[in-house]
C-alpha positions as CSV (number, residue, x, y, z in Angstrom):
1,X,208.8,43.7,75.3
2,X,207.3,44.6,78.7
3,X,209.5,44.4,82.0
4,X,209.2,41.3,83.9
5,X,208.6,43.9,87.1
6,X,205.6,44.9,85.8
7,X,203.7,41.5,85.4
8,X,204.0,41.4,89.6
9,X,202.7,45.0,90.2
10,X,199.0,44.0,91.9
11,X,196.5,46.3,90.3
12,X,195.1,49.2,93.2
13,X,191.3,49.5,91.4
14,X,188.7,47.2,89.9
15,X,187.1,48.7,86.8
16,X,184.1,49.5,89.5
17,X,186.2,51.3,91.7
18,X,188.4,53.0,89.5
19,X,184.8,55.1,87.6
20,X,183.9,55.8,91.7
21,X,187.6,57.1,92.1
22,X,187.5,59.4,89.3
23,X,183.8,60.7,89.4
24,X,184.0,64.1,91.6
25,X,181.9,66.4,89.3
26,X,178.3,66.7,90.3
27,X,175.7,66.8,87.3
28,X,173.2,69.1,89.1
29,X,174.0,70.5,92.6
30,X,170.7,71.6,94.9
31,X,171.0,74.4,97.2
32,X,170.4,73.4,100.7
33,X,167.0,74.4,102.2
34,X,169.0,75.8,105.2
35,X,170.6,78.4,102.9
36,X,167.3,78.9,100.5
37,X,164.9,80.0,103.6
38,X,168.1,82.5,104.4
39,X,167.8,84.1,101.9
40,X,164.8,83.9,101.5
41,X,164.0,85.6,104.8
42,X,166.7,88.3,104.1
43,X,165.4,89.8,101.2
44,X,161.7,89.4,102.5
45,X,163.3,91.1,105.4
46,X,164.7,94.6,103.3
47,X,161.1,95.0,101.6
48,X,163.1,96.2,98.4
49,X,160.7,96.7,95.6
50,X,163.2,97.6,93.1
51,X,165.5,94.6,93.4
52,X,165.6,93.3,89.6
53,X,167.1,96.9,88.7
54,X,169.0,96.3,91.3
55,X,170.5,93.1,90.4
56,X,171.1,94.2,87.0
57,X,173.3,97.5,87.9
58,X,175.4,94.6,89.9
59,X,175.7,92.7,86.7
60,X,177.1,95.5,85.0
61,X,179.6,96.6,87.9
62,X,180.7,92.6,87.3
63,X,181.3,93.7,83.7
64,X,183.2,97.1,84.4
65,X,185.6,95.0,86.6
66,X,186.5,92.4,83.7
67,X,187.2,95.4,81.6
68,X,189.5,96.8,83.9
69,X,191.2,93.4,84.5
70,X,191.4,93.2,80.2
71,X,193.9,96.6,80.7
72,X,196.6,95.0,82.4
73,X,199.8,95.1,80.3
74,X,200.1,91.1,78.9
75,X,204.3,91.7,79.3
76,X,204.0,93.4,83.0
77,X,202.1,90.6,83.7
78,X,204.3,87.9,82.6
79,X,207.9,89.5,84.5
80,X,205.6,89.9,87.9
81,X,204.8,86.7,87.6
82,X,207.7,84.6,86.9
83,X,210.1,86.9,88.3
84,X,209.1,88.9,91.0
85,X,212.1,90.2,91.6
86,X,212.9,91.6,88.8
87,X,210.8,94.5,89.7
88,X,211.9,98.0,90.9
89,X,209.2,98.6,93.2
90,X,208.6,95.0,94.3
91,X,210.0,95.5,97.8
92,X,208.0,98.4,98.3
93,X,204.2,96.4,97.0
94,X,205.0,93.4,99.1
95,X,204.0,95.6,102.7
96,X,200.8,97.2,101.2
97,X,198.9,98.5,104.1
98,X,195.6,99.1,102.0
99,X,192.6,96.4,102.4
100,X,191.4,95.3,99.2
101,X,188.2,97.0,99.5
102,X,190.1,100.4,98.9
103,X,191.3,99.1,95.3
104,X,188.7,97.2,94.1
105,X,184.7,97.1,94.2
106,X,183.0,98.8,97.0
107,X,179.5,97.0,97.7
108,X,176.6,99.2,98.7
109,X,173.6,98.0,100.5
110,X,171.5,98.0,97.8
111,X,174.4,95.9,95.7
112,X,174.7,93.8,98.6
113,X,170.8,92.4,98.2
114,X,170.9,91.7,95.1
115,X,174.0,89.9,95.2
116,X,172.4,87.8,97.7
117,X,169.5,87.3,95.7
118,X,171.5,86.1,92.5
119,X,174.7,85.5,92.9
120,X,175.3,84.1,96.4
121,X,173.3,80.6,95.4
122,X,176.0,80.6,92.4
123,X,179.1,81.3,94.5
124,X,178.2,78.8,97.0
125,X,177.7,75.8,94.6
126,X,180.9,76.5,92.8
127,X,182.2,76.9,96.7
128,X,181.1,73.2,97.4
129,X,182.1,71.6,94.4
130,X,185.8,72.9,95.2
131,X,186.1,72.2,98.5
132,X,184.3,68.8,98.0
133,X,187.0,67.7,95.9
134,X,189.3,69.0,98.3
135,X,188.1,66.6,101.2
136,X,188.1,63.8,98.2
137,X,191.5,64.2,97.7
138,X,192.6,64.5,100.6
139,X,190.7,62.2,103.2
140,X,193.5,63.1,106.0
141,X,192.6,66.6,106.1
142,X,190.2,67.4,108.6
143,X,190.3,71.9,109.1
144,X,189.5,72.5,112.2
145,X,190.6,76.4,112.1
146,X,189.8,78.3,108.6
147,X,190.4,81.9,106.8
148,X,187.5,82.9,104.5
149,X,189.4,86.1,102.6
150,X,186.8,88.1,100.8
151,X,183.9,86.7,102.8
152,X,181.0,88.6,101.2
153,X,177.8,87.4,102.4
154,X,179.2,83.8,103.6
155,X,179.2,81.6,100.9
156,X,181.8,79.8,101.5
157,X,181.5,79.4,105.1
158,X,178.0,77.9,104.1
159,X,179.8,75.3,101.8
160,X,182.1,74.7,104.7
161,X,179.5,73.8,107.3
162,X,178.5,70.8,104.2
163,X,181.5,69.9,103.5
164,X,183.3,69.5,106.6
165,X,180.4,69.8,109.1
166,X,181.6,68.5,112.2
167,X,185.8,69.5,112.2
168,X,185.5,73.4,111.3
169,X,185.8,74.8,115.3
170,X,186.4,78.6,114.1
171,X,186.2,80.5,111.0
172,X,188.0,84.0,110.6
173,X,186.3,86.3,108.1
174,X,187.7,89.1,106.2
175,X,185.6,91.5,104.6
176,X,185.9,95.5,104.3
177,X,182.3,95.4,103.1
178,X,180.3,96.5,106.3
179,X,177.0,95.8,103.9
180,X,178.4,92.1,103.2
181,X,179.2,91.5,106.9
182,X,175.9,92.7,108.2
183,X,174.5,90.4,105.6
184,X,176.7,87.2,106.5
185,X,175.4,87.4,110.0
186,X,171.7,87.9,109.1
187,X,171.6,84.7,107.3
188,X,173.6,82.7,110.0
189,X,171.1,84.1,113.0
190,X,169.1,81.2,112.9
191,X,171.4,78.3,112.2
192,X,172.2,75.9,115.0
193,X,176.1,74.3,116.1
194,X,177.6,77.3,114.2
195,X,181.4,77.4,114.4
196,X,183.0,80.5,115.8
197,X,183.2,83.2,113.7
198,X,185.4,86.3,113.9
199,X,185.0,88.8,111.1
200,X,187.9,91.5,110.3
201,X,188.4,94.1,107.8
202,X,191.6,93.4,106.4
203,X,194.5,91.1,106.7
204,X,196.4,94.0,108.6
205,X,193.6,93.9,111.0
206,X,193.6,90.3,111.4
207,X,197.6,89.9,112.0
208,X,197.4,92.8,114.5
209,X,194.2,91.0,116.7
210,X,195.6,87.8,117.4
211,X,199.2,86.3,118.1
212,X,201.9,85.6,115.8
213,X,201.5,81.7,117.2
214,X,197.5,81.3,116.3
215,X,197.9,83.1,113.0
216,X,198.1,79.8,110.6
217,X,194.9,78.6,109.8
218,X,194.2,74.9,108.5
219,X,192.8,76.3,105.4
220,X,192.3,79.5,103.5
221,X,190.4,79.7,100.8
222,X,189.8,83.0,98.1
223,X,186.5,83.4,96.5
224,X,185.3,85.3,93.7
225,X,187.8,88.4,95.2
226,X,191.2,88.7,93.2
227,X,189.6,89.5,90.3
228,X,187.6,92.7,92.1
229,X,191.4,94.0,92.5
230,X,192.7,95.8,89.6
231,X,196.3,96.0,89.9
232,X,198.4,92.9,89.3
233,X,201.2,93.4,92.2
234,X,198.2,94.2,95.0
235,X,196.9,90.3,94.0
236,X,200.0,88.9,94.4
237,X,200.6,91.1,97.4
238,X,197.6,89.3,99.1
239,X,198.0,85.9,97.7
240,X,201.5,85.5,99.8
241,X,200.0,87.2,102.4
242,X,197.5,84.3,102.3
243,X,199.8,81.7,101.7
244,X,202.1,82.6,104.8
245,X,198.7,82.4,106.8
246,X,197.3,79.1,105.5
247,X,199.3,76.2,107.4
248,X,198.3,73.1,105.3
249,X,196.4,74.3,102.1
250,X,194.8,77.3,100.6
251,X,192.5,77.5,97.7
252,X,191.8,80.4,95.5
253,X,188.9,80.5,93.3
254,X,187.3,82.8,90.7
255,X,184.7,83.2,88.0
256,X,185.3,81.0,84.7
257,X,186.2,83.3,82.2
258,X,189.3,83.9,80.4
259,X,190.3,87.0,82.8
260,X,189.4,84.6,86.0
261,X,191.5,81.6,84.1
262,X,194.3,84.1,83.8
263,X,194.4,85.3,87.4
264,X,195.0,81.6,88.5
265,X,197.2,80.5,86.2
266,X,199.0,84.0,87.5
267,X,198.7,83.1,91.1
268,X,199.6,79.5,90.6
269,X,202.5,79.8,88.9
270,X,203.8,82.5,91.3
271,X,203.4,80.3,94.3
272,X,205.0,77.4,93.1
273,X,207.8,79.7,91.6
274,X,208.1,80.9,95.0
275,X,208.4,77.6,96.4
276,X,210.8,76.0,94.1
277,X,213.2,78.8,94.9
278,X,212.6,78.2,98.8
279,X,213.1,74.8,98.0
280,X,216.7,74.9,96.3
281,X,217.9,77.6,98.9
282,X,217.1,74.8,101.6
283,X,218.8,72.4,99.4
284,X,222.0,74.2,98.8
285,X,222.1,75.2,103.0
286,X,221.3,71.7,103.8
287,X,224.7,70.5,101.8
288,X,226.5,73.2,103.3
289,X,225.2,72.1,107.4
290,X,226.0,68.7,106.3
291,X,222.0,67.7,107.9
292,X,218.7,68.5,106.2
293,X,217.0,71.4,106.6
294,X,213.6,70.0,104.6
295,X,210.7,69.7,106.4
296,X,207.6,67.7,105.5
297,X,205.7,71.3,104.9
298,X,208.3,72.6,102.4
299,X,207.6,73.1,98.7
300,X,204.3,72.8,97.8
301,X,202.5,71.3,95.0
302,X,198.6,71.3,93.5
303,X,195.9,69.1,95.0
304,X,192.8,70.0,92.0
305,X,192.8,70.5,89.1
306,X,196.3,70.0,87.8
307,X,197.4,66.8,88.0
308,X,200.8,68.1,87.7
309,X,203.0,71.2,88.9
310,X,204.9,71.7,85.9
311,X,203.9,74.7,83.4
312,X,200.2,75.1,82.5
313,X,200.1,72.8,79.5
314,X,197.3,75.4,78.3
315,X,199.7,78.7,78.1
316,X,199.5,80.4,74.8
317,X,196.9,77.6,73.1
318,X,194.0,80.6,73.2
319,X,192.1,78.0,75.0
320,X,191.6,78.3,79.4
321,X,191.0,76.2,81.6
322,X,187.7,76.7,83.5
323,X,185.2,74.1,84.9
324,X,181.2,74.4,85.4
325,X,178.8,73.6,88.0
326,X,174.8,73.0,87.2
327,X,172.7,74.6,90.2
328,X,169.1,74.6,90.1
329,X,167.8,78.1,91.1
330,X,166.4,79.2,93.6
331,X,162.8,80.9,94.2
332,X,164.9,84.1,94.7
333,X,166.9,83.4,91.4
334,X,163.8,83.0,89.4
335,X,162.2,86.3,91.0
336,X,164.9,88.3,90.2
337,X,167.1,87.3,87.6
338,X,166.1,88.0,83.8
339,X,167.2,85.7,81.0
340,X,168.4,86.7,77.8
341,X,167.0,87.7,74.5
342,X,163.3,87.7,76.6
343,X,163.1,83.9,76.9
344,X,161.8,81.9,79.6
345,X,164.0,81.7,82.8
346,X,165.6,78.3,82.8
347,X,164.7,76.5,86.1
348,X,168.8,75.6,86.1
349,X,171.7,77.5,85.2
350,X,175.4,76.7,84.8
351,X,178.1,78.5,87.4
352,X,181.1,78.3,85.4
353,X,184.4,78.7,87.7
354,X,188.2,78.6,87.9
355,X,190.0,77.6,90.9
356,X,193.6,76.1,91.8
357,X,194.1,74.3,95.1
358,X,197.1,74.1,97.0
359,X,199.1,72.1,100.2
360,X,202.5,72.3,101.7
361,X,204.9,69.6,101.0
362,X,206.0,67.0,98.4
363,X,203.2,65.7,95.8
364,X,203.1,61.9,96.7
365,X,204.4,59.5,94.7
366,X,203.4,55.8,93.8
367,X,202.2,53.5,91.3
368,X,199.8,54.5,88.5
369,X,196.1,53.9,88.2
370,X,196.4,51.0,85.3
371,X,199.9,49.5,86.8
372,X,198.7,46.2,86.8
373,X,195.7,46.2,85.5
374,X,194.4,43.9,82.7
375,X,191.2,45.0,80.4
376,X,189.8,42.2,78.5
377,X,189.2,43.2,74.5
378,X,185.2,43.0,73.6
379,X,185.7,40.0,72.0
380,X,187.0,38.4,75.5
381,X,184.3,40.1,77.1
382,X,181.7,38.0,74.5
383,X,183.7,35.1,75.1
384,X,183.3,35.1,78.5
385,X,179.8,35.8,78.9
386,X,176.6,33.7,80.4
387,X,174.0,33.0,77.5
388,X,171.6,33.3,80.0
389,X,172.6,36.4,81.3
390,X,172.8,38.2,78.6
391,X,171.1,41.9,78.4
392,X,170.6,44.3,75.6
393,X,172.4,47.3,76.0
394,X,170.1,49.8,74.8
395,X,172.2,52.8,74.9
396,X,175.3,52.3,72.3
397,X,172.5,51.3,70.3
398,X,171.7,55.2,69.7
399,X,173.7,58.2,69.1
400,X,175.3,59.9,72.1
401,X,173.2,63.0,71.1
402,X,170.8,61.7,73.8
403,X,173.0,62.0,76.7
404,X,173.7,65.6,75.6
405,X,169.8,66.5,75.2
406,X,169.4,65.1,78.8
407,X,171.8,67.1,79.9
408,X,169.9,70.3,78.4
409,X,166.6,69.8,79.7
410,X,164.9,72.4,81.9
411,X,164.2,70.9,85.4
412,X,161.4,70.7,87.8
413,X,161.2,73.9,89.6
414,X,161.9,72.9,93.4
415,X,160.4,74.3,96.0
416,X,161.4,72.8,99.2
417,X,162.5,76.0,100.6
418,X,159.1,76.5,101.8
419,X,158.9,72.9,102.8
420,X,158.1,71.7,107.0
421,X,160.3,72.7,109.4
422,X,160.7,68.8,109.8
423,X,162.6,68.3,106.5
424,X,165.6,70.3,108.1
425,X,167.7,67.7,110.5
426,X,170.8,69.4,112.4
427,X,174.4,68.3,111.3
428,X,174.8,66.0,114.6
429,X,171.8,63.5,113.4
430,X,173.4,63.3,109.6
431,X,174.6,59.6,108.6
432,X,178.0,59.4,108.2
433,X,179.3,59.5,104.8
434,X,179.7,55.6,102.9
435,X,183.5,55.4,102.5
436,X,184.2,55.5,98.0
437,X,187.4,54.3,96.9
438,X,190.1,57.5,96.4
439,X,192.3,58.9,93.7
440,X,195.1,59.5,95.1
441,X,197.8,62.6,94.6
442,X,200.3,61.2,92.5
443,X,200.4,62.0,88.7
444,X,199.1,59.1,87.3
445,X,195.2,61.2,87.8
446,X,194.6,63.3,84.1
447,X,191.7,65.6,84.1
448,X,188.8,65.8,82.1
449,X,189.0,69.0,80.2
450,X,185.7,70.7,78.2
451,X,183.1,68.4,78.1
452,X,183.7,64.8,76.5
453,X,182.6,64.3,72.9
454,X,180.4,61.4,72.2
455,X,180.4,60.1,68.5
456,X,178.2,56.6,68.9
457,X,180.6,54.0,70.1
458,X,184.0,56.2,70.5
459,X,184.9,59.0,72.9
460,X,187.0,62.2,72.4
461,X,188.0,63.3,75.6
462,X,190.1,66.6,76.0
463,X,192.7,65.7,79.5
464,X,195.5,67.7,81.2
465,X,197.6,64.9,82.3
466,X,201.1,64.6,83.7
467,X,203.9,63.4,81.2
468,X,206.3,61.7,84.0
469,X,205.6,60.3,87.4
470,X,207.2,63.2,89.3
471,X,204.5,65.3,88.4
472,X,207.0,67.7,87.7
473,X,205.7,68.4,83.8
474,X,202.2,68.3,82.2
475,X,200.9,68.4,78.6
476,X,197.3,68.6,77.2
477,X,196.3,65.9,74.8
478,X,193.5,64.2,73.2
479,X,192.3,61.0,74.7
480,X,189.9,58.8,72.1
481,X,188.8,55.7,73.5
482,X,186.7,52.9,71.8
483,X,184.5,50.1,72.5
484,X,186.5,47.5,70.6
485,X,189.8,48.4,71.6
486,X,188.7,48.9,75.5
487,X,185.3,48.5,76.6
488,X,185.8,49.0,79.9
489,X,187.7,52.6,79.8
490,X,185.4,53.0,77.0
491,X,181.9,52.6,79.2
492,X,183.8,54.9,82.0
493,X,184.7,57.3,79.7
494,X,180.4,57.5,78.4
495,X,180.0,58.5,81.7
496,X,182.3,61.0,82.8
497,X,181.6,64.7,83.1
498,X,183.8,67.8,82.8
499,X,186.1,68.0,85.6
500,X,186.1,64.3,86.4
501,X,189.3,62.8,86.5
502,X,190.6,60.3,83.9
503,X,193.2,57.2,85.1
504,X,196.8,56.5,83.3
């Protein structure tokens, strides 16, 4: 019998705003035409005329790096991890003096164009996706003062400027790559209201530059880097590094494949090891001192994707969790990139990413999505509706083959990065954004795991969801919903996209 409490909770969403709160994935993302003439005028700039060699010998330096990272001892792994302390030399790996670039790949200036030329687009969508879904979740959280660790070329900072276009006042690079930097500040030369930007070589070199009192930035964020560092201890060397510089929330973000997967899951469950144990030393000093000694910044817990900070549900399943982002290519992409098997270049491809996003402090708490909320069986539904109102709904009337083959088809090349000059407006004249209705922290927000399965008039959806309202514990299950049981879950669920988020 349900609780008499429950019949007075007052339900938070509408079924209209409750799709708007959990739709954050983007089905095809366009590159700006700010960044397509940049690099478009870069590579016209080196007058290379052997850059599709080029681009493929960076392709295969990609691929010599994941076999490196496929070495590293499963059981080493796991006791770092979990237990840093555990390890004999631990003391001595945690003051590494060595950049990155010194263990892991060294870019050239030939590699450096043709990373620009057919990776950078890539990096930067999967860039904005990220941090978009950052700024959804958290609508209080404004950077002004950011830390962009393995630079490269800038993508990131580029997804900055859309994201968060008028709060970002400075941005600190670090990139060993003299090629990269040189090529970061080509493509920024002719952008207008750019932030100010510092660029370092290391994080030793960073620390030393500025004051102990400026050294937290708003947000630091990781892209595409870890997994160019071979040894295990150096990446979590740098990731606390990075965490004891990043004041409110630091992202880290890397390819989706199974090594990429594996390097956040590492670095995620590391931090929020560390954490805990910060957490229940503060806890046991506070009952000694008789006063509390827990601030609103201690602990932290995840903002995206997991919906919980409990073990990832997805440990030991051979299954990882990765997420993807449709780009259209560029003119550049199409030039230089070859497709497989000698078939026609796609005027799309699919940027398929990892990425774990944290902030200091206590994951919120409230009520659930659903507390409260009523949905109406389909035979209510027929019930209730006008005669005279009354539409066909063509599509449950077809397989849901059709919304995969839509999803598949080639698009329009697009080539508006050799449109007018008066298609570009600056960031001060944009429109401000139309507020959408939020999902908020707490653990009541599953997400939407591989893409959903569409089988006529049911769903199969695969979510990680939390299992109590703490967030403290997570499992991965399979969600089926159906018309006649819930039509209104049931027409959300038809149109949500991998990596959306799904309500409980």
């Amino acid at each position: 019998m349900a609780s008499p409490l429950s019949e007075t909770i007052i339900p938070r969403f509408t079924a209209e705003t409750l799709r708007s709160a959990a739709k954050l994935s983007e089905a095809c993302h366009i590159v700006p035409v700010r960044l397509r003439r940049a690099i478009k005028k870069y590579i016209r700039e080196q007058e290379d005329p052997h850059m599709k060699r080029k681009v493929l010998s960076l392709s295969e330096s990609f691929t010599e790096i994941k076999e490196v990272n496929q070495l590293l001892p499963t059981s080493t792994s796991k006791e770092l991890v979990e237990d840093p302390l555990k390890s004999m030399e631990s003391s001595k790996r945690w003051k590494i003096k060595s950049s990155y670039g010194d263990i892991g790949l060294k870019y050239k200036d030939d590699q450096t164009i043709a990373y620009v030329a057919s990776r950078m687009p890539a990096v930067y969508a999967a860039c904005y996706r990220v941090l978009s879904e950052v700024k959804r979740r958290l609508p209080d959280f404004s950077p002004a003062k950011v830390l962009d660790f393995g630079a490269g070329t800038g993508s990131a900072m580029w997804a900055l400027r859309e994201v968060w276009p008028k709060s970002v006042e400075k941005i600190n690079l670090i990139e060993p790559s003299q090629s990269m930097q040189r090529a970061g500040q080509s493509l920024i030369k002719d952008l207008k209201s750019v932030p100010f930007i510092q660029s370092y070589g290391s994080i030793q070199s960073l620390t030393q530059s500025i004051n102990k009192s400026e050294r937290q930035h708003d947000l630091v964020i990781a892209s595409y880097v870890l997994g160019e560092i071979p040894s295990l201890k150096d990446r979590i060397t740098v990731v606390r590094q990075l965490w004891d510089l990043a004041g409110e929330v630091l992202v880290l973000l890397e390819p989706g494949t199974p090594e990429g997967s594996n390097i956040i899951s590492q670095m995620r469950s590391h931090i929020l090891w560390m954490e805990n144990r910060k957490m229940r030393k503060l806890e046991a000093a506070s009952q000694k001192a008789s006063k509390s000694l827990i601030t609103t910044k201690s602990g932290a817990f995840i903002v995206a994707p997991c919906p919980h900070d409990g073990r990832c549900p997805l440990n030991n399943t051979g299954k990882y969790c990765h997420f993807v982002q449709r780009l259209e290519r560029t003119s550049s992409q199409r030039a230089y990139k070859r497709s497989k098997a000698g078939k026609p270049l796609r005027g799309f491809e699919d940027e398929k990413f990892c990425y774990v996003a944290f902030r200091r402090g206590q994951r919120p708490r409230g009520p659930w999505p659903l507390d409260g909320m009523k949905f109406d069986t389909l035979k209510e539904q027929h019930a209730k509706r006008n005669p005279e109102d009354l539409e066909i709904d063509y599509e449950d009337q077809f397989e849901s083959e059709v919304d995969n083959d839509e999803r598949e088809q080639d698009l329009v090349p697009y080539h508006s990065d050799i449109t007018e000059t008066d298609a570009i407006t600056d960031y001060d004249d944009a429109e401000e954004e139309v507020e959408t209705p939020r999902a908020d922290l707490g653990s009541g927000w599953g997400r939407i795991i591989y893409s959903p399965i569409r089988r006529g008039k049911r769903v199969e959806m695969d979510v990680c969801r939390a299992t109590n309202r703490e967030g403290t514990e997570g499992s991965f299950d399979r969600i089926v919903t159906t018309q006649s049981k819930n039509p209104t879950l049931h027409h959300q669920a038809r149109r949500s996209l991998w990596g959306d988020l799904w309500p409980f």
